[in-house]
Backbone as CSV, one residue per row, in Angstrom:
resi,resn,N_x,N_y,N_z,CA_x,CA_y,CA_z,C_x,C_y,C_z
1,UNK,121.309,146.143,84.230,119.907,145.825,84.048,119.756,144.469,83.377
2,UNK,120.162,144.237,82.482,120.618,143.149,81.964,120.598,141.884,82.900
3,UNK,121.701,141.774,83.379,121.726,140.941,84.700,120.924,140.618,85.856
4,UNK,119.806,141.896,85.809,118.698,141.161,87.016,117.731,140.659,85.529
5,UNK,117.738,141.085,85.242,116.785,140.167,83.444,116.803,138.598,83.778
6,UNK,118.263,138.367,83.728,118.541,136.988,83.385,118.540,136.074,84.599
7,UNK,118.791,136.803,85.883,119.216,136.239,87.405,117.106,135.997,87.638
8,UNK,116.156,137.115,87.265,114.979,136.678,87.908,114.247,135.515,86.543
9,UNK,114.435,135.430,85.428,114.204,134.436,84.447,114.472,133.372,85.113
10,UNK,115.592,133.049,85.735,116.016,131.475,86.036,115.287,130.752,86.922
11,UNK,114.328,131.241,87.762,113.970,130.231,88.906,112.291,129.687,87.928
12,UNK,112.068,130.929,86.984,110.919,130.589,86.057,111.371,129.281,84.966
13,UNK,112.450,129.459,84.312,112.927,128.117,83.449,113.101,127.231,84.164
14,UNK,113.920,127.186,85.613,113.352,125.829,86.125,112.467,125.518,86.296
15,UNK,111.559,126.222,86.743,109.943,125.804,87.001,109.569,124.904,85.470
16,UNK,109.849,125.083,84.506,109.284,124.806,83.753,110.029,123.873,83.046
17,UNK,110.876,123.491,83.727,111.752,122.537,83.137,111.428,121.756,84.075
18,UNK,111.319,121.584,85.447,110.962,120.492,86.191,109.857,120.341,85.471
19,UNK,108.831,120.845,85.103,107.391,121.001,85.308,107.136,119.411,83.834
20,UNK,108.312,120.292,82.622,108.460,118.956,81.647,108.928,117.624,82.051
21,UNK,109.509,117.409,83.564,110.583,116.569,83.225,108.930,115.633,84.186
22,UNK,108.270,116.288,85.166,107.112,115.512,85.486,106.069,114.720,84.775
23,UNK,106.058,115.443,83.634,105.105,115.123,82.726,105.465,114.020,82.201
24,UNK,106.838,114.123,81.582,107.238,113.625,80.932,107.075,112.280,81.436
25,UNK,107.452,111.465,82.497,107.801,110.550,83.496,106.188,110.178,84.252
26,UNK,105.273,111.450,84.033,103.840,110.436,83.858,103.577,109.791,82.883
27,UNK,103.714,110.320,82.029,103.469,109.837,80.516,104.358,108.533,80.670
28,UNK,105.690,108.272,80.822,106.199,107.452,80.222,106.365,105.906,81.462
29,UNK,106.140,106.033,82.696,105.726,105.185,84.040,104.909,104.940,83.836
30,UNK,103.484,105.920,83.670,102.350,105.242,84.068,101.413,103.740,83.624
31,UNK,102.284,103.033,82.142,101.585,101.777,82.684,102.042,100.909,83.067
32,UNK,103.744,101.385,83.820,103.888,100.505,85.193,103.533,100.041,85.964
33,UNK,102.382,101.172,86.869,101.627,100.747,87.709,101.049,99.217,87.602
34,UNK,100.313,98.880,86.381,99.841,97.217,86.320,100.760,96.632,86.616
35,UNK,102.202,97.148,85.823,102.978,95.927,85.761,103.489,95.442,86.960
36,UNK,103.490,96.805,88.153,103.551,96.892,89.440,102.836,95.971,90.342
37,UNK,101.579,95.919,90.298,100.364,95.328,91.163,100.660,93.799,90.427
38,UNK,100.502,93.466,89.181,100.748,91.976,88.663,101.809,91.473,89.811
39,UNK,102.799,91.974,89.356,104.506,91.934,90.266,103.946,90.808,91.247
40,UNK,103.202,92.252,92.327,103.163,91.757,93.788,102.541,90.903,94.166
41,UNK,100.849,90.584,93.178,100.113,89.645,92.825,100.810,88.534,93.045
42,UNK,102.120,88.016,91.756,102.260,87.117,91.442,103.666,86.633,92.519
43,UNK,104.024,87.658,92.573,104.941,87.241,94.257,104.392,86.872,95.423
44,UNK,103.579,86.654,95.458,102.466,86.104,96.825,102.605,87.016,98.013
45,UNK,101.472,87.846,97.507,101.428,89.083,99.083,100.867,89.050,100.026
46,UNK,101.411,89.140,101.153,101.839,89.030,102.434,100.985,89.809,103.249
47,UNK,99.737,89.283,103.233,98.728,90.491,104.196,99.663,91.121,105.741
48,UNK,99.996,89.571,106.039,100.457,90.301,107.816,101.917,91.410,107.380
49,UNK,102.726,90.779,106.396,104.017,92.122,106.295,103.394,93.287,105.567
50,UNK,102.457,93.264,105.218,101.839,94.846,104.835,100.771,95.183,105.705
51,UNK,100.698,94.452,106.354,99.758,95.116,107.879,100.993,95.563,108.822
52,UNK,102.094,94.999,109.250,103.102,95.724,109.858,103.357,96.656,108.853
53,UNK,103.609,97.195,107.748,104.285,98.033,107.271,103.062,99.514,107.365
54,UNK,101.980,99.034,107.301,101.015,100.201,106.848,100.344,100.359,107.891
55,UNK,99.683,99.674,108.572,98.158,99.456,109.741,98.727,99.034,111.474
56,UNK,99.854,98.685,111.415,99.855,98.204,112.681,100.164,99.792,114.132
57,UNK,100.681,100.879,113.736,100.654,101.817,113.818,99.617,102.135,115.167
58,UNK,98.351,102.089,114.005,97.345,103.021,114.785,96.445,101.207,114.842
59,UNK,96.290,100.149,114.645,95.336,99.113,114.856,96.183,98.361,116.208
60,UNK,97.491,98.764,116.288,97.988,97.876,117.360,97.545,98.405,118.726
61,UNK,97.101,99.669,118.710,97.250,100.742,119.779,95.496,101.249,119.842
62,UNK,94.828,101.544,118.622,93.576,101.573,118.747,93.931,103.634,118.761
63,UNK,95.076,103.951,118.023,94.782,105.012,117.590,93.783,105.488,117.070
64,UNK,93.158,107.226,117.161,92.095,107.721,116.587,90.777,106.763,116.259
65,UNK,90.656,105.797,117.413,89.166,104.691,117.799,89.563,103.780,116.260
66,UNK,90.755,103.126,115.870,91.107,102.385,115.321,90.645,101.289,115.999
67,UNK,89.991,100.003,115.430,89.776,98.858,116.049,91.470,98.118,116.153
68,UNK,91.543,97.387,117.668,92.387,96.604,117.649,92.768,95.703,117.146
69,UNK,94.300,95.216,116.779,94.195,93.651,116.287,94.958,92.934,117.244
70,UNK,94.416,91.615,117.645,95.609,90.763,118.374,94.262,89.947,119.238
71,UNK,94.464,88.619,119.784,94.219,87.870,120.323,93.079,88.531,121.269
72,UNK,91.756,88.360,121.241,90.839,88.365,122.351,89.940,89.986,121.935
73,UNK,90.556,90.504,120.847,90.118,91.556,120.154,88.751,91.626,119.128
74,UNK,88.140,90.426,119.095,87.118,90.483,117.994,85.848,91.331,118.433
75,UNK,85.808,91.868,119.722,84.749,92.747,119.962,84.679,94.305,119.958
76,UNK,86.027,94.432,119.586,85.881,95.684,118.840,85.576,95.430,117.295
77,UNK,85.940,94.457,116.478,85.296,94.331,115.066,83.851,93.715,114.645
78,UNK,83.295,93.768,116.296,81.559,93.371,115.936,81.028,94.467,114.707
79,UNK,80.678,95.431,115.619,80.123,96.693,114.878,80.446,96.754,113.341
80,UNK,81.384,96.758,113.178,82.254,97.129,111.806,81.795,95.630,110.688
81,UNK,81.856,94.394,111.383,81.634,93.295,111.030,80.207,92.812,110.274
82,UNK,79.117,93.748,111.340,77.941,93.701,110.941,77.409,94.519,109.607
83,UNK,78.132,95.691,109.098,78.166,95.927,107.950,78.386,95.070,106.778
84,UNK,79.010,93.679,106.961,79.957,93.463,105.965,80.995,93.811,105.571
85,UNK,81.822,92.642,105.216,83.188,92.355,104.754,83.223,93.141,103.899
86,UNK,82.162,93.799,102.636,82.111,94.802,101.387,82.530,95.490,102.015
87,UNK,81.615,96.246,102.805,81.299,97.832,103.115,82.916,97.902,104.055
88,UNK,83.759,97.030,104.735,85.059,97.399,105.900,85.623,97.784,105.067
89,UNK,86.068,96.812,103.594,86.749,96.900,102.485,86.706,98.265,101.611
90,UNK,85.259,98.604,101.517,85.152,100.408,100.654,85.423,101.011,101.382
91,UNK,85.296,101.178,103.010,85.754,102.026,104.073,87.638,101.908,103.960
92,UNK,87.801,100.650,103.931,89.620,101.034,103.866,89.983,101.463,102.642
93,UNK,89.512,101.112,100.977,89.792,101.773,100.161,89.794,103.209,100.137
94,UNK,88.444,103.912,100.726,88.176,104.971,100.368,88.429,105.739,101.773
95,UNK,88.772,105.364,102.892,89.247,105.903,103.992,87.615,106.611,105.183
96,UNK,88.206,106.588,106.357,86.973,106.708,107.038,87.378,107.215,108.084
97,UNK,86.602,108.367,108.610,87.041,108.930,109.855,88.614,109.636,110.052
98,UNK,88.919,109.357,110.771,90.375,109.549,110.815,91.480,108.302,109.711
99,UNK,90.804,107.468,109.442,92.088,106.567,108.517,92.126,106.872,107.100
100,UNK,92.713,107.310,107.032,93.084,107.794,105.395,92.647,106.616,104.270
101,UNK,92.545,107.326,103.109,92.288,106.444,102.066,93.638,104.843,101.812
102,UNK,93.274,104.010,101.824,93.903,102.806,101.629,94.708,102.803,102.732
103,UNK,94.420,103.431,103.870,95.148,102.957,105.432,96.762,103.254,105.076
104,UNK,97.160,104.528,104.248,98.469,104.456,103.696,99.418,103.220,103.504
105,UNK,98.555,102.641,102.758,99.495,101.567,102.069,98.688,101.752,100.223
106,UNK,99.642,103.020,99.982,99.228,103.039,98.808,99.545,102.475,97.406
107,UNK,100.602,101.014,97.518,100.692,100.206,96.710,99.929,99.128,96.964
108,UNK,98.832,99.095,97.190,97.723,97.942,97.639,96.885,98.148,96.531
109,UNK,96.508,96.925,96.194,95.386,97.026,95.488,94.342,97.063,96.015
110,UNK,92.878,96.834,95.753,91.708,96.511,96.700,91.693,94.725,97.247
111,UNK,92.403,93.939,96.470,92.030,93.001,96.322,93.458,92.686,97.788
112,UNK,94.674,93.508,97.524,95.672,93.728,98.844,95.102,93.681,100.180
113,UNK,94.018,94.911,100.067,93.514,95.906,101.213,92.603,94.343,101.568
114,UNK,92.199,93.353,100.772,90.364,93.197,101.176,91.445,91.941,102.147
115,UNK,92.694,91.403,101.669,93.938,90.360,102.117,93.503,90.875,103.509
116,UNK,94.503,91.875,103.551,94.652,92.753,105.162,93.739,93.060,105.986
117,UNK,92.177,93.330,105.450,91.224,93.357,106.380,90.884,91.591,106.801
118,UNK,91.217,91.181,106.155,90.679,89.909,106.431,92.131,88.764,107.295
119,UNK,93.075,89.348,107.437,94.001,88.629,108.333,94.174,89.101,109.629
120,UNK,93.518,90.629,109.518,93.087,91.674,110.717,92.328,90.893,111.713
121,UNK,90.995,90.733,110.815,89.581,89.840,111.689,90.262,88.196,111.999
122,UNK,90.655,87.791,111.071,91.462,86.579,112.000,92.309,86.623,113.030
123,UNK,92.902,87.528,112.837,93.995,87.102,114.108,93.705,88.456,115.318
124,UNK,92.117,88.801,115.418,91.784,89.587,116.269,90.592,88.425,117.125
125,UNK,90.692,86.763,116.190,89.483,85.993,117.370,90.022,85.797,118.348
């Protein structure tokens, strides 16, 4: 009896030992993150290599009525255009329709995202 005691305890102490080791590692990362975004800031970021890495996916192809990007494409970004450059920008932060919040490029800042919408509309005249 003993022995199922101790064999069903164990998957509970891990639980709760991972559960510290998460915490722990929010607490002690989290004001990386700035030091993170400064980083990339100050490394000069690369709208078009984080548009291949995150957006080109579903914008190259016009997945789930994704507007296209590429040469002769600016008439699918009328519509979207006429809102304003703000409102494309809160739509990619905060995600729209089928595109997820920050177009899964979730080390972007807004100021990343507003890069990438805006090298999108250029190189879609």
């Amino acid at each position: 009896m003993l022995r199922v005691k101790k064999v069903t305890q164990l998957p509970f102490i891990k639980s709760i030992f991972i559960l510290v080791i998460a915490l722990f590692a929010t607490v002690n990362f989290s004001d990386n993150g700035k030091a993170l975004q400064l980083a990339q800031l100050s490394d000069g970021f690369n709208p078009e290599q984080k548009y291949m890495a995150s957006c080109f996916a579903c914008h190259s192809t016009g997945a789930a009525g994704a507007p296209k990007v590429g040469d002769g494409m600016a008439v699918e970004w009328g519509p979207r255009l006429e809102k304003g450059l703000d409102a494309m920008v809160a739509n990619t932060v905060n995600g729209l329709n089928t595109m997820p919040a920050k177009g899964l490029c979730f080390d972007c800042t807004d100021d990343d995202l507003r890069a990438i919408v805006e090298y999108m509309i250029e190189t879609s005249q």
